[in-house]
C-alpha positions as CSV (number, residue, x, y, z in Angstrom):
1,X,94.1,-33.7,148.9
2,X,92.1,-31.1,147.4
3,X,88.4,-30.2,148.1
4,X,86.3,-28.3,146.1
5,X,83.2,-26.0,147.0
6,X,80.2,-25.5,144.1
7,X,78.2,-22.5,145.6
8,X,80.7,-19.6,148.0
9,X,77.7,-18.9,150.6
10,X,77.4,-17.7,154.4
11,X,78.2,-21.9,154.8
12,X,80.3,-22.7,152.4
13,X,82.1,-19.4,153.3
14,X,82.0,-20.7,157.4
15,X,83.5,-24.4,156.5
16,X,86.6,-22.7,154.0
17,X,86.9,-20.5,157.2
18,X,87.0,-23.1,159.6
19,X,89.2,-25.7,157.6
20,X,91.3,-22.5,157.2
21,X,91.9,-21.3,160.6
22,X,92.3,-25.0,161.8
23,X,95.5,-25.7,159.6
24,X,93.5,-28.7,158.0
25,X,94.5,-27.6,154.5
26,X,96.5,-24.7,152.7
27,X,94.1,-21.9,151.2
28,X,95.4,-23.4,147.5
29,X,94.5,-26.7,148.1
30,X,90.8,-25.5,148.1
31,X,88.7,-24.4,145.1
32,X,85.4,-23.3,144.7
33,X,82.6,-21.9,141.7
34,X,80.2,-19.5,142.4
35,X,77.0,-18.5,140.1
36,X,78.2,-14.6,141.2
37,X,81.7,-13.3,140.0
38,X,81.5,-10.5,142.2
39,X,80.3,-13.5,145.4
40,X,83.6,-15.3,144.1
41,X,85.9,-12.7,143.8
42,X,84.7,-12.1,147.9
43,X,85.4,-15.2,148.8
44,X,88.9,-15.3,146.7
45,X,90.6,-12.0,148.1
46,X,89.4,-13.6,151.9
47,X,90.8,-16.5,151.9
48,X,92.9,-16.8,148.9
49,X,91.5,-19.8,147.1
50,X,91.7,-21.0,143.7
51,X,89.0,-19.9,142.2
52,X,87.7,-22.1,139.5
53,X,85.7,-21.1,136.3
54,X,82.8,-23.4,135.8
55,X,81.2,-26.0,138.3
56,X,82.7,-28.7,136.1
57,X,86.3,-27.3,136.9
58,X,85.6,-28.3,140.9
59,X,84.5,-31.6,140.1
60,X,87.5,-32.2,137.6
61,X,90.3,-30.8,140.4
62,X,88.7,-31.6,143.7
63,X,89.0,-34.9,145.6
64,X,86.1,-33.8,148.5
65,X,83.5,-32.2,146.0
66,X,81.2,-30.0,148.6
67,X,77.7,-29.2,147.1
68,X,76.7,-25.8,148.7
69,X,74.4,-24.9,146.8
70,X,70.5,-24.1,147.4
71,X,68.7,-27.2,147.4
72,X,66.1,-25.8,144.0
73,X,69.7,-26.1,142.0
74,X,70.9,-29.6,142.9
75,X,69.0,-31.0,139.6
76,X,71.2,-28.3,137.6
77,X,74.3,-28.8,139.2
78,X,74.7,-32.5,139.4
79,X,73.9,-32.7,135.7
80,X,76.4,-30.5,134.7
81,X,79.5,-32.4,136.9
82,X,77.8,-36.2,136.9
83,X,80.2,-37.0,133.9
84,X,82.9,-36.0,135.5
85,X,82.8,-37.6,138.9
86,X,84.5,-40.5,139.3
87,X,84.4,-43.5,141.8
88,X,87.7,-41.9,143.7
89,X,86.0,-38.8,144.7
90,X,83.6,-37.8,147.6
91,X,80.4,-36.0,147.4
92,X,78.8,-34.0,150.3
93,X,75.8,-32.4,150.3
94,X,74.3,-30.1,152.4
95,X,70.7,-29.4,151.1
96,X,67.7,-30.8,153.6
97,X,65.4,-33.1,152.5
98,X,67.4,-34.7,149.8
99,X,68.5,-38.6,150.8
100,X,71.3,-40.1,149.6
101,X,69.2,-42.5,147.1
102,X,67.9,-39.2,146.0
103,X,71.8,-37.7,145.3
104,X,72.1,-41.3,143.7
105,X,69.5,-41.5,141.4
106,X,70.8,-37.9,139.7
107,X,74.2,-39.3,139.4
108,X,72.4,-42.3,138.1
109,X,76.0,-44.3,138.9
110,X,78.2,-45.2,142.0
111,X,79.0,-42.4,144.0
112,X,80.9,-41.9,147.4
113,X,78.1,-39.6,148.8
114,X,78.0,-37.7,152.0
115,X,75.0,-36.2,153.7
116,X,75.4,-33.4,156.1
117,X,73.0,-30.8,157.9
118,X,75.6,-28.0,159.4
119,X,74.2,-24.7,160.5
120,X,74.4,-21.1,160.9
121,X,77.0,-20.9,163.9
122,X,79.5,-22.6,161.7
123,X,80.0,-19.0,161.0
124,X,81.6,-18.0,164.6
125,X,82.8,-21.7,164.8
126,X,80.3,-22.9,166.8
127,X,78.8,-25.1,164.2
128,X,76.6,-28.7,165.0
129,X,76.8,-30.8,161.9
130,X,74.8,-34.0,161.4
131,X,76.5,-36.5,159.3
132,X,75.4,-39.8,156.9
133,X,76.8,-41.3,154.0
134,X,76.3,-44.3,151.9
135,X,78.2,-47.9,151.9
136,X,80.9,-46.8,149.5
137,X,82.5,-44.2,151.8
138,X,85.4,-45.8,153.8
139,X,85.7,-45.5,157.8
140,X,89.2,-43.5,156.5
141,X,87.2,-41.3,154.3
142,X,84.8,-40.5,156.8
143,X,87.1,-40.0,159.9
144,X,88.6,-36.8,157.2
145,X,85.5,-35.7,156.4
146,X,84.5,-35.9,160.0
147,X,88.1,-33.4,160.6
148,X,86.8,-31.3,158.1
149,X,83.5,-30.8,159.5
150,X,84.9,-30.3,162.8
151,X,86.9,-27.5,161.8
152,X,83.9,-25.2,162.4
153,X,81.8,-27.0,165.4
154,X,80.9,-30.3,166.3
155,X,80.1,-32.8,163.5
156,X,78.5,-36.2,164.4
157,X,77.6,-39.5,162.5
158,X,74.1,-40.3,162.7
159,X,71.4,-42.5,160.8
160,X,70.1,-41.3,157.7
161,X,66.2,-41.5,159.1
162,X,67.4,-38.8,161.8
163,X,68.5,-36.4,159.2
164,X,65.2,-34.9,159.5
165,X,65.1,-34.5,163.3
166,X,68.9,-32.9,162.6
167,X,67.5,-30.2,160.6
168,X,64.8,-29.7,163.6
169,X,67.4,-29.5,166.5
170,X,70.5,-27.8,165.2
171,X,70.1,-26.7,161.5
172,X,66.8,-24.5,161.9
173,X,66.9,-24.5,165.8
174,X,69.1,-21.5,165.6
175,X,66.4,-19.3,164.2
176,X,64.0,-20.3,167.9
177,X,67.4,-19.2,169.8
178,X,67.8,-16.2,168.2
179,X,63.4,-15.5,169.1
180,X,64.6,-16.7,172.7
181,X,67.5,-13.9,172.9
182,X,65.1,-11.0,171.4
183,X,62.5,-11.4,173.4
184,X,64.2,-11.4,176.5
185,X,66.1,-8.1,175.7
186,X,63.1,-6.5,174.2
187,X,61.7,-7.4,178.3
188,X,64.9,-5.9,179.8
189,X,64.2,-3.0,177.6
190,X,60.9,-2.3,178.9
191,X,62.6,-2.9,182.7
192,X,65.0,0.1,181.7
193,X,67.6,-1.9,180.2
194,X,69.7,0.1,177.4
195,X,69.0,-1.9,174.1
196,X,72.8,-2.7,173.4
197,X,73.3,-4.3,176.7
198,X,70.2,-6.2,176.4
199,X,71.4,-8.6,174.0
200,X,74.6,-8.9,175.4
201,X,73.6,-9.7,178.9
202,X,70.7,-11.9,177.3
203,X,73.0,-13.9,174.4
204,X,75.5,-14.2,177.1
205,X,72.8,-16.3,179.2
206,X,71.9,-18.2,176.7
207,X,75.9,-19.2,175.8
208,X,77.0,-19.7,179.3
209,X,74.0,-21.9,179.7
210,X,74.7,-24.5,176.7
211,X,78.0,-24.1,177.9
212,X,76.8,-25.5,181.6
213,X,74.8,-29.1,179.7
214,X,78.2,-29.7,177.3
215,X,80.3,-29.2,180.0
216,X,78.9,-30.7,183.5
217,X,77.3,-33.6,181.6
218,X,74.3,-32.6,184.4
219,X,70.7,-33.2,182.8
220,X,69.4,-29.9,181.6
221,X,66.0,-30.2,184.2
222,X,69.3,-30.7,187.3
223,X,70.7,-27.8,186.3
224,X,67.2,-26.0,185.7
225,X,66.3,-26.9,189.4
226,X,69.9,-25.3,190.6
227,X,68.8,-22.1,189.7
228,X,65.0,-22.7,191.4
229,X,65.3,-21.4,195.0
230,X,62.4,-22.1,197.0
231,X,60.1,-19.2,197.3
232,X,62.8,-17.3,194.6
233,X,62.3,-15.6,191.6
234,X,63.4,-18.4,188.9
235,X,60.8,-20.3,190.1
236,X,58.0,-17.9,189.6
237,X,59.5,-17.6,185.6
238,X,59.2,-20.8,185.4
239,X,55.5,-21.0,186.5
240,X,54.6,-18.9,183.6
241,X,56.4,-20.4,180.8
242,X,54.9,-23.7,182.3
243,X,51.7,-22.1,182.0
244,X,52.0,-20.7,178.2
245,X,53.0,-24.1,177.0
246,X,56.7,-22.9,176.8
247,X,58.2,-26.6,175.9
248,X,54.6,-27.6,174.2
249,X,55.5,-24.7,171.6
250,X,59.0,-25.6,171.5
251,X,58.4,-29.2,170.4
252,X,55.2,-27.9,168.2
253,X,57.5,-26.0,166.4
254,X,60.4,-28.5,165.7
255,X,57.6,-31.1,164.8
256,X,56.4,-28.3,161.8
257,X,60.5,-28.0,160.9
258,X,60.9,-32.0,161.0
259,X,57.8,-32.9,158.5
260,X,58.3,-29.7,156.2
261,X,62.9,-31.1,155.7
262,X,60.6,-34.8,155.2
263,X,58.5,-33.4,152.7
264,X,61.1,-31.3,150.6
């Protein structure tokens, strides 16, 4: 089996990686295009992939044809490799927004199409992958694509009408984390903290505590409470973030994340 990547991005990049490092294929059973020699030629000396000429090429070679490129270009792309697609093959796309009657329509044929929403700690392999497809993808073809997409983080099957909530809770939801982590160092910072060990002690917190909800299976308000000591000084946090609308912001912000991946 062969699988083929149009677009060598930061994902694309963190899914060869992943599939790579997890002994799910050899680096020549993977090809990819890129619109940049120089971004192919990057991706070629890592990982040692066949690197194919034209977009058509990966649709022509690859059994697992993964779309990973910006949504704005999915019109382009799918025109140029529609012809060559056949019924055999499977097509996963990662671009918000875009449904699978949508990736259909461009095809404008049968297709064995796979939605997924993956995000930005597929990089360090600590990806969370939402996953659809439509009624022509076997339960055999999506238990390997499921392998493949585990290869970098958890990947899970989900209804298509969640796909937007996906994007709100793992694919964007990074970027909150990330503003969680900062401002928390920049606060041990103005405590005396050196910068440096700010965000380690801070990203560290943050790890070991999603670490604590996958792991114990404990709800996340137990767990909260465990750290609460009457009279302490958890407690007195917690106030305050309760006070600022800490979670009203939080789910204020996913709802804006949710309707804007509905309306794209």
């Amino acid at each position: 089996m062969k699988i083929g990547f149009i677009g060598l991005g930061n994902m694309a990049t963190a899914m060869i990686g992943g599939i790579l490092q997890k002994g799910l294929m050899k680096s020549e059973e993977i090809i990819g295009s890129n619109r940049s020699q120089a971004g192919l030629n990057k991706v070629q000396d890592s990982f040692g992939i066949v690197a194919a000429r034209t977009n058509r090429e990966v649709a022509e070679k690859a059994d697992i044809v993964v779309l990973s490129v910006k949504p704005q270009f999915y019109t382009t792309v799918i025109a140029e490799i529609k012809d060559v697609i056949t019924e055999k093959q499977i097509v996963i796309s990662i671009a918000p927004g875009k449904t699978l009657q949508w990736l259909h329509d461009l095809f404008g044929k049968e297709v064995k199409l796979v939605r997924c929403m993956p995000n930005t700690p597929a990089l360090v392999g600590e990806g969370c992958t939402g996953v659809c497809h439509n009624a022509l993808v076997t339960e055999s073809e999506i238990v390997s694509v499921l392998t493949i997409l585990s290869g970098f983080g958890l990947a899970s099957l989900v209804e298509e009408h969640m796909m937007d909530a996906v994007v709100g809770v793992s694919g964007s939801s990074p970027a909150y984390v990330f503003m969680f982590i900062e401002a928390m160092a920049d606060e041990a910072v103005a405590a005396g903290m050196p910068r440096k060990q700010a965000y380690e002690f801070a990203a560290q917190a943050v790890l070991g505590s999603a670490k604590m909800v996958l792991e114990t299976g404990k709800h996340p308000g137990e767990l909260k409470d465990m750290v609460c000591s009457p009279g302490g000084t958890t407690i007195q946090a917690v106030r305050v973030l309760e006070q600022r609308g800490f979670r009203s912001a939080v789910m204020e912000a996913m709802d804006a994340c949710i309707e804007k991946s509905r309306s794209m």
